[in-house]
C-alpha positions as CSV (number, residue, x, y, z in Angstrom):
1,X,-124.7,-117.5,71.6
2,X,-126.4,-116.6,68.3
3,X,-123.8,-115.8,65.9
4,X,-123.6,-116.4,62.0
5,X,-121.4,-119.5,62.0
6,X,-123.8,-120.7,65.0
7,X,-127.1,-120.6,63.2
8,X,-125.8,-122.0,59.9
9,X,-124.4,-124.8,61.5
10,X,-128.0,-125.2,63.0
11,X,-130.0,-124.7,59.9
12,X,-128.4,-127.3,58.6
13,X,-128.3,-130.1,61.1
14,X,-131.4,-130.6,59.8
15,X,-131.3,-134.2,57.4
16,X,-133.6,-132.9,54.5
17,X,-131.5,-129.5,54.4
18,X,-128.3,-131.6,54.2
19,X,-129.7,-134.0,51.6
20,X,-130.4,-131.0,49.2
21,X,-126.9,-129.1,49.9
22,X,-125.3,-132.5,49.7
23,X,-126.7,-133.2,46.2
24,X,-126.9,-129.3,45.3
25,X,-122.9,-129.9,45.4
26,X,-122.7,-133.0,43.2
27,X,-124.4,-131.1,40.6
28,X,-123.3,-127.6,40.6
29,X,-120.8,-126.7,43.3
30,X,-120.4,-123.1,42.2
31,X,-124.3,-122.9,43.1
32,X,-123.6,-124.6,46.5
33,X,-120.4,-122.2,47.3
34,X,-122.8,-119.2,46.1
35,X,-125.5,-120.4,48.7
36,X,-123.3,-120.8,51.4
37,X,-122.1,-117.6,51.2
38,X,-125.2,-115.9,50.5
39,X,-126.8,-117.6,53.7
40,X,-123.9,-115.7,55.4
41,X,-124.7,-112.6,54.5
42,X,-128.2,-113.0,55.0
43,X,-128.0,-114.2,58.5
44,X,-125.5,-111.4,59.5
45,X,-128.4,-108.9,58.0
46,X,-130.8,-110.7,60.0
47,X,-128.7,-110.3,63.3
48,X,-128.7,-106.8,62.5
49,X,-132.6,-106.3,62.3
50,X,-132.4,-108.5,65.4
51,X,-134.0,-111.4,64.6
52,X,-135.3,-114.1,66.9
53,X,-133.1,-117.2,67.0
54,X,-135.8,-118.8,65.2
55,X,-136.1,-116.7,62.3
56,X,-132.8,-116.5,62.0
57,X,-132.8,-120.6,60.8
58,X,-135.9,-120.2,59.0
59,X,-133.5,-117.0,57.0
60,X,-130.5,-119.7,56.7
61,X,-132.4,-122.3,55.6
62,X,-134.4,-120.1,52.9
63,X,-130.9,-118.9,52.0
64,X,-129.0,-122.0,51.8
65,X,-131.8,-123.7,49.8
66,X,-132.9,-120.2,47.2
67,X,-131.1,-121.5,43.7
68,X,-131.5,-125.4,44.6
69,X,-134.2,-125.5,41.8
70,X,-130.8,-124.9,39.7
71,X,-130.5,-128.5,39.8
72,X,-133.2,-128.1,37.0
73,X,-131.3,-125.7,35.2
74,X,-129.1,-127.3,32.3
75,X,-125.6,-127.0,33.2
76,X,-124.8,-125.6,29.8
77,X,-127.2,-122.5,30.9
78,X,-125.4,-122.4,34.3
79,X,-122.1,-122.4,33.1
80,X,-123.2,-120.2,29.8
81,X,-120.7,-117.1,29.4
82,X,-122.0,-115.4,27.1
83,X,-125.6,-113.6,27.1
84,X,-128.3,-115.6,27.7
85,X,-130.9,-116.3,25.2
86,X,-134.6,-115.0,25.4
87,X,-135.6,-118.9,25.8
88,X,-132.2,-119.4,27.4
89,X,-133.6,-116.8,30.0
90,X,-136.9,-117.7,30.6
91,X,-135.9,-121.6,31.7
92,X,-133.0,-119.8,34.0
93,X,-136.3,-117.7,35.8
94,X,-138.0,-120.5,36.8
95,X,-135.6,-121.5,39.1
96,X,-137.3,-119.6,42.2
97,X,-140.3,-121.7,41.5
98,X,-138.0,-125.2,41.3
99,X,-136.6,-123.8,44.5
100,X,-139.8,-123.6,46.4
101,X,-141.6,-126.2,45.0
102,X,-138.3,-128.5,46.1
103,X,-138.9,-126.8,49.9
104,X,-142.7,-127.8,49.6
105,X,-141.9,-131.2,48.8
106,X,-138.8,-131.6,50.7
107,X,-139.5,-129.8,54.1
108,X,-143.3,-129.0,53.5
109,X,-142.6,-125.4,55.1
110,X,-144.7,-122.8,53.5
111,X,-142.8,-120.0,54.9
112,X,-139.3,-121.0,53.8
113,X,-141.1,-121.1,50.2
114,X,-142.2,-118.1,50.2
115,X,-138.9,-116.6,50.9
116,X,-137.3,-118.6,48.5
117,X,-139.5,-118.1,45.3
118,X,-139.5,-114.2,45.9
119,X,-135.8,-113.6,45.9
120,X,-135.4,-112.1,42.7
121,X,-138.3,-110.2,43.1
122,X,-138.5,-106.5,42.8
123,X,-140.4,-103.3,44.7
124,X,-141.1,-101.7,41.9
125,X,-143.0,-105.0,40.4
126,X,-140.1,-105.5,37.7
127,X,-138.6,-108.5,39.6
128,X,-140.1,-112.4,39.0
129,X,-141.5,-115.1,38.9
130,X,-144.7,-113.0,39.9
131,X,-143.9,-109.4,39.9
132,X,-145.0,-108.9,43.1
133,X,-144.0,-105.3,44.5
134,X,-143.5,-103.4,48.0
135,X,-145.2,-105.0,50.8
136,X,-146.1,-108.0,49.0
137,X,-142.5,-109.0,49.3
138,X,-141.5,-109.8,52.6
139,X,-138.6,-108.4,54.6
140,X,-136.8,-111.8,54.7
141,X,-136.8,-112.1,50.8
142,X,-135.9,-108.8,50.4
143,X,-132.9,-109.0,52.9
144,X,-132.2,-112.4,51.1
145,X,-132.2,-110.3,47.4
146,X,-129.8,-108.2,48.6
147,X,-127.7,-111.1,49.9
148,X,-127.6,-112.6,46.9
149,X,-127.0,-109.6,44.9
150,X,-123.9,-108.8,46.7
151,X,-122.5,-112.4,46.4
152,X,-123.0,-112.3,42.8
153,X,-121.1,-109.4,42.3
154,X,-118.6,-110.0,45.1
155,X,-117.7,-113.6,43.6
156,X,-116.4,-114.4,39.9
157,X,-119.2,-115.9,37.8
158,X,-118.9,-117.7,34.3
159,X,-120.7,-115.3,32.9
160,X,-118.5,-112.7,35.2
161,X,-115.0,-112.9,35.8
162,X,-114.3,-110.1,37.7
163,X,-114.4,-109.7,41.4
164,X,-115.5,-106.7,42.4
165,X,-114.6,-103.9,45.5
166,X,-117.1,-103.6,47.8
167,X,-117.0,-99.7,46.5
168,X,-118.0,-100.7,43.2
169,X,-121.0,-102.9,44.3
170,X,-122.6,-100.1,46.4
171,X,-122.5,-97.4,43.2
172,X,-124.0,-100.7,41.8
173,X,-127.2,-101.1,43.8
174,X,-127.1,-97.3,44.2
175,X,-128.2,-97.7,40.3
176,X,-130.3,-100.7,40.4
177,X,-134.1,-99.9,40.3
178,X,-136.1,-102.6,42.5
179,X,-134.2,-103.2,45.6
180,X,-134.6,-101.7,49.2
181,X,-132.0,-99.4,49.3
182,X,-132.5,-99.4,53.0
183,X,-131.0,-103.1,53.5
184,X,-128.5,-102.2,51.0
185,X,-127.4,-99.4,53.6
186,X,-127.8,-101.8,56.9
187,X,-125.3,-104.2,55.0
188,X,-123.1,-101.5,54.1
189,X,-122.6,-100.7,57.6
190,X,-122.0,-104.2,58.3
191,X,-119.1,-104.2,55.8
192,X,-117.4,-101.1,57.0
């Protein structure tokens, strides 16, 4: 039976997966517990658009491995809370590219990259690494975006301590310009 626990627990049988969440942890756990929970959310979208079985574990893995290129990231601008500076910023954005460029050398699947290094990518071009926009960003990042969207704000941060209603995050991508509103709505009903 395909269900959420069911197809993590796949997506991650696999060794190479489990090296990179096993040493994702020993550097950053908050990253790890971010990822796991944003592969949750992402696979229970996925369900809802009805995914094949298949495409639901190439979704978990793409979720489980989108901020591993964090393990680039210096922990001091991980754990920064406080505004990031302009440099401060522009190392944190490479970490889609890390991310994929780990996939490629780790797993050598093209299509889990591609997922990965466009998840903070935007429809209206305004996203990165690339500023790719509409249809050149695939469903799956999209739907992994939104995942990772809602975890952020759902979760404290070090740069955010508070944990916010479910309410409150709507009204928030409700004002964010980029994101497919429409996924926002599937996962809404999801919630409710």
């Amino acid at each position: 039976m395909m269900n959420v626990n069911n197809i993590i627990k796949e997506a991650g049988e696999d060794p190479l997966v489990k090296e990179g969440l096993r040493e994702l942890h020993d550097y950053d756990i908050l990253t790890y517990n971010h990822s796991v929970d944003v592969c949750e959310s992402a696979i229970s979208l996925g369900l809802s658009y009805y995914y094949s079985k298949d495409r639901l574990i190439l979704l978990a893995r793409a979720a489980l491995l989108h901020d591993i290129g964090k393990m680039k990231i210096p922990l001091q601008i991980l754990y920064s809370s406080h505004a990031l500076s302009e440099q401060d910023w522009a190392i944190m954005k490479l970490h889609p590219v890390y991310s994929a460029t780990w996939v490629l050398e780790h797993l050598g699947n093209q299509k889990i990259a591609s997922i990965v290094i466009a998840h903070h990518e935007k429809l209206d071009g305004s996203g990165y690494p690339f500023g790719l926009a509409g249809s050149q960003i695939s469903l799956d990042a999209r739907i992994l975006a939104i995942a990772d969207i809602y975890q952020a704000l759902k979760n404290k941060r070090t740069y955010k301590q508070k944990i916010w209603s479910d309410d409150e995050i709507l009204q928030e991508f409700e004002n964010m310009d980029g994101i497919d509103i429409h996924i926002v709505e599937e996962y809404y009903k999801l919630l409710t």
